[in-house]
N, C-alpha and C positions, 0 to 999 in steps of 0.2 A: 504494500500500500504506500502511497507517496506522503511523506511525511516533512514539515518543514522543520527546521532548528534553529534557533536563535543560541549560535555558537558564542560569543561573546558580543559584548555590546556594537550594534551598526555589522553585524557577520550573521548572514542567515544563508541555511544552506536546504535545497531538498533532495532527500534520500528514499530509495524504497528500505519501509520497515514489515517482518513481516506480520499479518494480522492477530491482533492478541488475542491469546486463547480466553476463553470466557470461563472463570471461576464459579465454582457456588454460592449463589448468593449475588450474583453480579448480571446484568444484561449487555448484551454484545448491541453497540448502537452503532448503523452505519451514519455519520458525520454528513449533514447537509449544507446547512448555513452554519457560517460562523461571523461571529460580530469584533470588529475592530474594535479595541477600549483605550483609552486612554492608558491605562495601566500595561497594555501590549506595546505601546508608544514609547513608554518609559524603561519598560524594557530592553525595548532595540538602542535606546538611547543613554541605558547604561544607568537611571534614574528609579530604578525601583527597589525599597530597603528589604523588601522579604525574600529578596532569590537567589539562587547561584547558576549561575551558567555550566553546562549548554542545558538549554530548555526547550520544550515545544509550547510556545505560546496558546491563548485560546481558551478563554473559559463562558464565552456568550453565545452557547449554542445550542442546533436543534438538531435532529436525526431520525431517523427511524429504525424502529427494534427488528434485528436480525433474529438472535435470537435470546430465551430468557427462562431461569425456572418457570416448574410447573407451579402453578397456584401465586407467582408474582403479580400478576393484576395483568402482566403483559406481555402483550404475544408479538411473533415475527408481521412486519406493516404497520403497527402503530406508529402515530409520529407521537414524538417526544421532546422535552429540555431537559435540563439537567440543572439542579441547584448545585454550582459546582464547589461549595463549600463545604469539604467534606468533614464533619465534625466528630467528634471521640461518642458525644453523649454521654459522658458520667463526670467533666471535669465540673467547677465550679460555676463557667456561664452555664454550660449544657444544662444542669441541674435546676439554672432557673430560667430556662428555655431562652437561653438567648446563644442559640448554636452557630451566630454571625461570628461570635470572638472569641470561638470556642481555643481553651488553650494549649490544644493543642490541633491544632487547625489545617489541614493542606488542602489549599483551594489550587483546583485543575488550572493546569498553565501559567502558575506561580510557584506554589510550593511542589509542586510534581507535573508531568508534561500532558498538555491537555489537548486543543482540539485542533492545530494545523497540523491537523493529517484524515484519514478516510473511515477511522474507525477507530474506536474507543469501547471498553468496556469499564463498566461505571456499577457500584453496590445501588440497589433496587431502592434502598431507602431515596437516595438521590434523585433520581428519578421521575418526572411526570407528565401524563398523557398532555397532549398540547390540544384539547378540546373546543371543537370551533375556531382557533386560530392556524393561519398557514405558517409554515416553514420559518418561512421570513419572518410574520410576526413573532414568534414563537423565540427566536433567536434575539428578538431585543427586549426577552422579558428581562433579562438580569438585570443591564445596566438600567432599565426603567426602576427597577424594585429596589435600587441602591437610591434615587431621588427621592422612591416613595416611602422607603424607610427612615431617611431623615426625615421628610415630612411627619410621617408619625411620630417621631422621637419628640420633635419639638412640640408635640399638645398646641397646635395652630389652628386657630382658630377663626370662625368665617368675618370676614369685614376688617382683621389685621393687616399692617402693613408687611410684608415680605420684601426685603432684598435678597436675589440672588446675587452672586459676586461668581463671575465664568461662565459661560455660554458652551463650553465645549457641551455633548451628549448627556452626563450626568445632572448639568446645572440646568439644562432645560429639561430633563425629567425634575429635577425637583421643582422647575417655577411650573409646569404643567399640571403637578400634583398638589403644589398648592393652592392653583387657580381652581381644581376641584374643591378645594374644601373651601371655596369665596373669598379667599384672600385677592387682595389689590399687591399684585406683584409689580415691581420694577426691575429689572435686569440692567448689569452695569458689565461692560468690557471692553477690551484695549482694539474690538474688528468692529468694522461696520459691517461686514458680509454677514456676521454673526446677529450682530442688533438687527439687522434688516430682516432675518432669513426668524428672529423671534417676535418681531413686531410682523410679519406677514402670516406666521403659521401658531404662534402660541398665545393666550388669550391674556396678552400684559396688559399692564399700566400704563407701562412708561419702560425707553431704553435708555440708556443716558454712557453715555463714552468716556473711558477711563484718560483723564487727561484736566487742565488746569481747569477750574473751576466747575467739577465733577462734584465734590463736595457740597459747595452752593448747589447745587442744581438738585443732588437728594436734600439737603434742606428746604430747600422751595417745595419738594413732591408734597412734603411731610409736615409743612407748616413750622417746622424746626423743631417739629420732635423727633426724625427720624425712624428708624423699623421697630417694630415688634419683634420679627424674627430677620436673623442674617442667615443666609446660606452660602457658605463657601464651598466653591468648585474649582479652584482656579491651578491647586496643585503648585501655587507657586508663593514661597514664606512670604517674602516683602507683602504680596496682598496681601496672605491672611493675619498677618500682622497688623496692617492698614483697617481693615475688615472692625476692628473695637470699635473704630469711633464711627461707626455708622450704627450703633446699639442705641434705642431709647433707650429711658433711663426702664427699671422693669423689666427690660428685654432680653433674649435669648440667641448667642450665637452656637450655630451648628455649624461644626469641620464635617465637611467630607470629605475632603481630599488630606494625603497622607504626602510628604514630604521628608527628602531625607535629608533632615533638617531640624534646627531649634527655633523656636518661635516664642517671643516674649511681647509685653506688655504691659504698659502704663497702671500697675496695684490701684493707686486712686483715682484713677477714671474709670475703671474696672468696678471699684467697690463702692464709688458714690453711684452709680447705675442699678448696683445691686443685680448684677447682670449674672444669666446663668450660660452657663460653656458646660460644651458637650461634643463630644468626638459621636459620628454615626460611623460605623465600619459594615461592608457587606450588606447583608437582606435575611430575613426570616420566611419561612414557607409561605405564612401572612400576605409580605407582600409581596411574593410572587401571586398568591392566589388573586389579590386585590388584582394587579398588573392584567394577568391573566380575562379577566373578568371587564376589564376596564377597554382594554383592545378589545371582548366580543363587542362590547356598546358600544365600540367607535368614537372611545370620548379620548383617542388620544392619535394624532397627524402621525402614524407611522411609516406611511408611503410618502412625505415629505421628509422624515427624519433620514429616511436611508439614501443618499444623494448619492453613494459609487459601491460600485461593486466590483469584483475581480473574482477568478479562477485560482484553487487552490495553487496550480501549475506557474500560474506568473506574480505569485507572491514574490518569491529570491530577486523579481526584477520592477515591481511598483508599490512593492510594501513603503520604501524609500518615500517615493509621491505622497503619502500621505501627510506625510510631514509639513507638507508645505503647504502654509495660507493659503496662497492665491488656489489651489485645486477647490477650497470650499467646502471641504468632506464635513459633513457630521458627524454621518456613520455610516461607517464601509462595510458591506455585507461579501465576506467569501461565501464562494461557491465549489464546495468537494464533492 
């Protein structure tokens, strides 16, 4: 089967590997759509703290079951995804179901090799029928369910103000998610191809461009009290550093993005806000199920979200393009 490797950082290479044998307890999934992430980005680019090289990148994806024990729910033809965060179950989050950060943790295509390539075998718990949604939708429930999981986190509530901070994929599943729970979102970022491409397709407030007098202009949104909630997606410290002083006072900022990096902060501007901070990592079954459920009702631009696509076969030669602004990618969907 042709499998890709992200040998060391900016070094990918495709090889045939051959098909893994399917253990007990596991289903053999032939590998359809795969979704580009940021964190596959980061990777190639030498920028992500949980991994060691060589890897097969890929953990945003969908398939269908080859094959599967008997009485697993699931037989050879079903289409499928895969919660690719495969968790212990007994450590101390597992225990109180928060199996996102679980500590002992190996998420497919980070911590172990995951979906650029043509087949995968994955334990049955991980596993779920893609019910009413296609291939493709199916393959962007992850990254959607990482937005709507900080959504959750935060207890946000309808008629609050929302800043997102990052426009890549994840910061627009969370301003989408929050726009379902009636939040007045604004998104803030350093592209106009980005603000354009959220003010055409996602149900904002307001965009506003990272750049002098960006500050004023969220004070204007907000009458000078600024957000309720911050959502950071930007994966890069100086923002989320930046990212405090756009906190009411009361308010709540949520990290999604992870950095390999130290990130500090004004104590008194901090503690006269009375402001709460919170890391969201990963997704729960939850919100995949939400996601899942959310794509049947059409309440979220997925056919606009996916702007390029590619062939397993000429990754080693346009994985590279994605990197760059001007292509305009959101989200890139492999085809194996």
């Amino acid at each position: 089967m042709l499998t890709v490797i992200c040998n060391e950082p900016r070094s990918l290479t495709a090889v045939q590997r051959p098909i893994p044998v399917r253990q007990p307890g596991e289903t053999l999934i032939r590998v359809k759509r795969v979704g580009v992430c940021g964190t596959d980005l980061h990777i190639f680019t030498g920028n992500q703290p949980y991994l060691e090289y060589p890897r097969v990148m890929g953990h945003e994806f969908s398939g269908i079951v080859e094959a599967s024990d008997e009485g697993s729910g699931l037989v050879a033809g079903d289409v499928v995804y895969v919660m690719p965060y495969i968790s212990c179950g007994t450590c101390i989050a597992c225990s109180k179901g928060k199996t996102n950060c679980c500590t002992r943790i190996q998420v497919l295509g980070v911590h172990c090799d995951g979906a650029f390539t043509q087949y995968l075998s994955v334990a049955h718990p991980f596993i779920h029928k893609a019910d009413g949604v296609s291939l493709d939708q199916a393959a962007m429930i992850e990254f959607l369910s990482i937005g709507a999981h900080a959504v959750r986190r935060s207890n946000l509530q309808a008629g609050q103000r929302v800043l997102v901070v990052g426009t890549g994929p994840i910061g627009m599943a969370a301003a989408i998610f929050a726009g379902l729970r009636g939040a007045r979102v604004t998104v803030l970022d350093t592209r106009d191809d980005r603000l354009d491409f959220c003010r055409k397709h996602l149900a904002i407030h307001a965009a506003v461009k990272i750049g002098e007098g960006d500050k004023q202009a969220l004070a204007d949104l907000t009458e000078g009290d600024f957000y309720d909630v911050v959502f950071d997606a930007t994966g890069n410290a100086r923002a989320m550093e930046r990212g405090f002083e756009f906190i009411a006072h009361g308010g709540t900022y949520v990290m999604i993005s992870v950095v390999r990096d130290s990130i500090t902060f004004s104590d008194p501007e901090f503690h006269k806000r009375e402001a709460t901070l919170m890391g969201s990592r990963n997704a729960t079954v939850e919100d995949f199920r939400y996601v899942e459920q959310c794509l049947r009702d059409g309440l979220i631009p997925d056919q606009a979200l996916n702007t390029h696509r590619i062939a397993l076969s000429e990754v080693v030669e346009l994985f590279p393009t994605l990197l760059d602004p001007q292509q305009g990618v959101v989200k890139a969907i492999i085809e194996c």
